[in-house]
C-alpha positions in Angstrom: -8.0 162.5 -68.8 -10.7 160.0 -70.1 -14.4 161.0 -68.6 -14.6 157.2 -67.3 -11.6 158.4 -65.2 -13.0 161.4 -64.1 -16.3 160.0 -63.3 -14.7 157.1 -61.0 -12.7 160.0 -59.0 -15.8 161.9 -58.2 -17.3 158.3 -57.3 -14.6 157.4 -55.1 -14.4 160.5 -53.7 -18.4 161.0 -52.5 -17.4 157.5 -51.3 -19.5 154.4 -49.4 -21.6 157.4 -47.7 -23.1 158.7 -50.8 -27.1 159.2 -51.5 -28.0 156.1 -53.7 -29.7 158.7 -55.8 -26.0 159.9 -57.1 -24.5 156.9 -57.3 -26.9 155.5 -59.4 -26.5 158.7 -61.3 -22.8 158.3 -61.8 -23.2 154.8 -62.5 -26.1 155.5 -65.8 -23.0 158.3 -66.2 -20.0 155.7 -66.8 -22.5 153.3 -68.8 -23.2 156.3 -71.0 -19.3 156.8 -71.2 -18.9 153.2 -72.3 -21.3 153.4 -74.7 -20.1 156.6 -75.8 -16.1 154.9 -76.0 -17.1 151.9 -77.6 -18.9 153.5 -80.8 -16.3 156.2 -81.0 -13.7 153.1 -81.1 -15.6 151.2 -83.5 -16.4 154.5 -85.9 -12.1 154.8 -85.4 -11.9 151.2 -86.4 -14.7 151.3 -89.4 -12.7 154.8 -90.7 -9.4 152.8 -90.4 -10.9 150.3 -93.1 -12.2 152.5 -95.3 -8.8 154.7 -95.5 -7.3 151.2 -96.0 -9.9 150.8 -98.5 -9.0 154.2 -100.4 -5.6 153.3 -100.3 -6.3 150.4 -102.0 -8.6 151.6 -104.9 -5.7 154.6 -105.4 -3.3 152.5 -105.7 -5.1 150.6 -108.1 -6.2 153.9 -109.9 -2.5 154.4 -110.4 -1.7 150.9 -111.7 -4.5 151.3 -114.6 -3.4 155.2 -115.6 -0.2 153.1 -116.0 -1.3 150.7 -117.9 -3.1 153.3 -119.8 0.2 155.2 -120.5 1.8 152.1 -121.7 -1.3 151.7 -124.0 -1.3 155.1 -125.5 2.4 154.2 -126.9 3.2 154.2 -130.7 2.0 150.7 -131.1 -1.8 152.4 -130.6 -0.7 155.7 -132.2 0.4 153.8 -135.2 -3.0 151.4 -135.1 -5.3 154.3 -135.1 -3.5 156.1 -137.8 -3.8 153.5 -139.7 -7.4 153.3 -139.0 -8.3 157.0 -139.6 -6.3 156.0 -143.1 -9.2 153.2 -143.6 -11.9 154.9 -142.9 -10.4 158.2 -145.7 -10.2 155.8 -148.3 -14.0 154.3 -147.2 -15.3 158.1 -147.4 -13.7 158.7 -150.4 -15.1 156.0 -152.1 -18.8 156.0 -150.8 -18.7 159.8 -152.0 -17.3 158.9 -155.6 -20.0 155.9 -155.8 -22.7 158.9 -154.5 -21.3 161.2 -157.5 -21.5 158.4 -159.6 -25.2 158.0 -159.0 -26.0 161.1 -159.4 -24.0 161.8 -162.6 -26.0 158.3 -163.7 -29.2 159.6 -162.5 -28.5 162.9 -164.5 -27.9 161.2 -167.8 -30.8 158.9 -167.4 -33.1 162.4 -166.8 -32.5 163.6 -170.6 -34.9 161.6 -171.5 -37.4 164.1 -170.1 -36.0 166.7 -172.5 -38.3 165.8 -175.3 -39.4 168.6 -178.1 -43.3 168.8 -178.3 -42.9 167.5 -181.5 -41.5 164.0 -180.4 -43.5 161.0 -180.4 -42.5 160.3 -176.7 -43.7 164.1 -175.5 -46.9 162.7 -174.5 -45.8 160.1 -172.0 -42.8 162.0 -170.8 -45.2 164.8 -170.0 -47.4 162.4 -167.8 -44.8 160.9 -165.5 -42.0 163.9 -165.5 -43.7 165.0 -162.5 -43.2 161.8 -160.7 -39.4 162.1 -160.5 -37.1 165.2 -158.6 -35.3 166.9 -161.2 -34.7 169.9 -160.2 -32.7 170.9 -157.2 -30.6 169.4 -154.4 -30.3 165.8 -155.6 -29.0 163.3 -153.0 -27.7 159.9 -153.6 -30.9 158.5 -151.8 -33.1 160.8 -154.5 -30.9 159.1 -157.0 -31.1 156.4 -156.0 -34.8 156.4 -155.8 -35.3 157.8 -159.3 -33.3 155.5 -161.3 -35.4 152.7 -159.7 -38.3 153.9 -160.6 -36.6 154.6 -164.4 -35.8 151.0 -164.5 -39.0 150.2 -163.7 -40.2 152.1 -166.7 -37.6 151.2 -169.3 -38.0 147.4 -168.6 -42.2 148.2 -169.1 -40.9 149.9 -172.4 -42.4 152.9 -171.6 -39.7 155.0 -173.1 -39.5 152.8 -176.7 -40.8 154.6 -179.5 -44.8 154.3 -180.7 -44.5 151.5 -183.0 -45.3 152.2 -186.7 -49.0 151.0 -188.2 -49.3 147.9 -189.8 -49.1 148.1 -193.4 -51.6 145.9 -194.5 -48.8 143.3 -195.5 -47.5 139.9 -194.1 -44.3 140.2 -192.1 -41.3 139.7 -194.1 -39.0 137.0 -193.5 -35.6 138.3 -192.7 -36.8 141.9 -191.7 -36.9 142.5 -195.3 -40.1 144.9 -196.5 -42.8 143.2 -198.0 -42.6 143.5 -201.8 -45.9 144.1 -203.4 -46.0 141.1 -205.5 -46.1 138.9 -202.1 -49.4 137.3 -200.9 -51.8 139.5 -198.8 -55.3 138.9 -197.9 -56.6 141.6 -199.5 -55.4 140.3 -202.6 -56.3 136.8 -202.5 -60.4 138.1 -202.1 -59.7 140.3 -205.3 -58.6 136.6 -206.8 -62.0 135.5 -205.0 -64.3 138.0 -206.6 -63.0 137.8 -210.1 -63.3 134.5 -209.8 -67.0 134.5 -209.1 
């Protein structure tokens, strides 16, 4: 039995004769008990959306793992083979160019393995300690140190001292001077004789 039920028997029942005190008692009582119905009926109503609501989103929760199903088929199997075989071949490659580097830096570091004896000891001795040779080298230390190689081969740093001057006029056609060619020096002998 509903408590706005029960509280209507127990008015009728006290009846026309009943001390206004209690009636206005039961009366706050079946306001309460409307109150009290009302928000119970629209907390019913507001749940009934929101399972509505849940069924809804599951439903399209199912749809998508669906979809997703269908997506994961040998079509996408087949696509990310096929990438995983792209980016082997792109590994394999940027770790042959990084050898490559290397190996290149490696050959260019001889240079730095000069007797004391060489002309070039003295100027491969001032900048050896400028470049890594020893060690762990990485592409990026590679890298860094043929750079800076370049730098110095272009500046001719690494060309042999050239030879003193002779005292004679260049010859034409890279040929040596021959001693019977014109010099300065002999034309002030000519000079003094002269005198």
């Amino acid at each position: 039995m509903a408590i706005k039920e029960i509280l209507d028997r127990i008015k009728n029942t006290l009846g026309a004769d009943a001390p206004a005190e209690i009636s206005a008692l039961i009366a706050d009582a079946v306001r309460e008990a409307q109150d009290i119905l009302d928000s119970l009926s629209a907390a019913n109503k507001e749940s009934a959306s929101r399972k509505a609501k849940i069924r809804e989103l599951e439903a399209e929760l199912e749809a998508k793992n669906s979809e997703l199903e269908k997506a994961s088929s040998s079509n996408t199997k087949a696509e990310l083979e096929r990438l995983k075989k792209i980016e082997e071949e792109y590994l394999k490659r940027k770790q042959e160019e990084e050898e490559k580097l290397i190996r290149t830096w490696q050959e260019k570091a001889k240079v730095f393995e000069v007797k004391d004896t060489d002309p070039l000891y003295e100027t491969v001795s001032k900048i050896k300690d400028k470049f890594v040779l020893d060690g762990d080298i990485t592409p990026e230390i590679a890298q860094k140190n043929l750079a800076a190689m370049q730098l110095l081969e272009t500046a001719g740093v690494f060309n042999p001292p050239a030879k003193e001057a002779s005292g004679y006029a260049p010859a034409a056609n890279n040929e040596k001077p021959k001693s019977s060619d014109y010099t300065f020096g002999q034309e002030l002998k000519k000079k003094e004789v002269n005198k």
